[in-house]
C-alpha positions in Angstrom: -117.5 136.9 -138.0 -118.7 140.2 -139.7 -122.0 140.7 -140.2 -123.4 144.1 -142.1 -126.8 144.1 -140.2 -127.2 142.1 -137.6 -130.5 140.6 -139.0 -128.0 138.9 -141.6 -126.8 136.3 -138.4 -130.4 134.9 -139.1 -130.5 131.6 -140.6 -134.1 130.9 -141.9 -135.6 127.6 -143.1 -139.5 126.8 -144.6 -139.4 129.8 -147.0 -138.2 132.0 -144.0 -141.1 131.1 -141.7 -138.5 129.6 -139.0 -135.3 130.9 -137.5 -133.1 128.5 -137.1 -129.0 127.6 -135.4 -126.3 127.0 -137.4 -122.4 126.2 -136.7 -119.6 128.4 -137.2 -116.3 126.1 -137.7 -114.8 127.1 -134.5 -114.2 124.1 -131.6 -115.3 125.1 -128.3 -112.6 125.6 -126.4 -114.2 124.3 -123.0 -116.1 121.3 -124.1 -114.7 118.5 -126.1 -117.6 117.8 -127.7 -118.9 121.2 -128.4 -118.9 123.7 -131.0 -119.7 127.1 -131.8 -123.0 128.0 -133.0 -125.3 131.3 -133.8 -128.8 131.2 -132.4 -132.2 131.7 -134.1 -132.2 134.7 -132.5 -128.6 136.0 -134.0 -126.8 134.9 -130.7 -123.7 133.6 -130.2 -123.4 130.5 -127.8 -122.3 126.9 -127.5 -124.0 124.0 -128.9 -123.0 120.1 -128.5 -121.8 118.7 -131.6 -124.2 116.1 -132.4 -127.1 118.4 -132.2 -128.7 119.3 -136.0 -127.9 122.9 -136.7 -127.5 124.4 -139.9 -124.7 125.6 -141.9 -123.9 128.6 -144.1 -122.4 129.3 -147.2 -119.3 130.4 -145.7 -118.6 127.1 -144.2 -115.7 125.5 -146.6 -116.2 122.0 -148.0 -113.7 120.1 -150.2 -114.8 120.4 -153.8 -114.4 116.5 -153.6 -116.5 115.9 -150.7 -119.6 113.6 -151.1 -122.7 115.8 -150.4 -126.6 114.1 -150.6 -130.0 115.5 -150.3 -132.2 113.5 -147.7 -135.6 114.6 -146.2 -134.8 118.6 -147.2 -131.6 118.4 -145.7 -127.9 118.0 -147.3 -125.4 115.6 -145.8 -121.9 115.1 -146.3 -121.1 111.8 -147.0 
């Protein structure tokens, strides 16, 4: 994944107060249940799945797909 500036890896939440994770779409080729993810801090790691983590707008979702606002956050149905 390109980014121009690396402070561009930073996904922010709360009007950019917070850092926070979000996915990339790639499976984590160790762990079953394991994806990988980009830290608050711009880092690259491993997160499990299940965990809450953000996405960006570069994730691709079916123009079909079911999507719902609950508590601040959007879930795909």
């Amino acid at each position: 994944m390109y980014f121009k500036d690396n402070k561009n890896r930073f996904a922010t939440t709360n009007n950019g107060k917070f850092t926070v994770s979000w996915w990339l779409r790639s499976a984590d080729s160790t762990y079953d249940s394991c994806v990988y993810a980009v830290g608050p801090e711009g880092e690259i790691g491993s997160t499990n799945a299940c965990n809450m983590n953000g996405i960006r707008p570069a994730f691709c979702v079916d123009g079909k797909q079911e999507i719902y606002k609950e508590e601040g956050r959007y879930i795909l149905k």
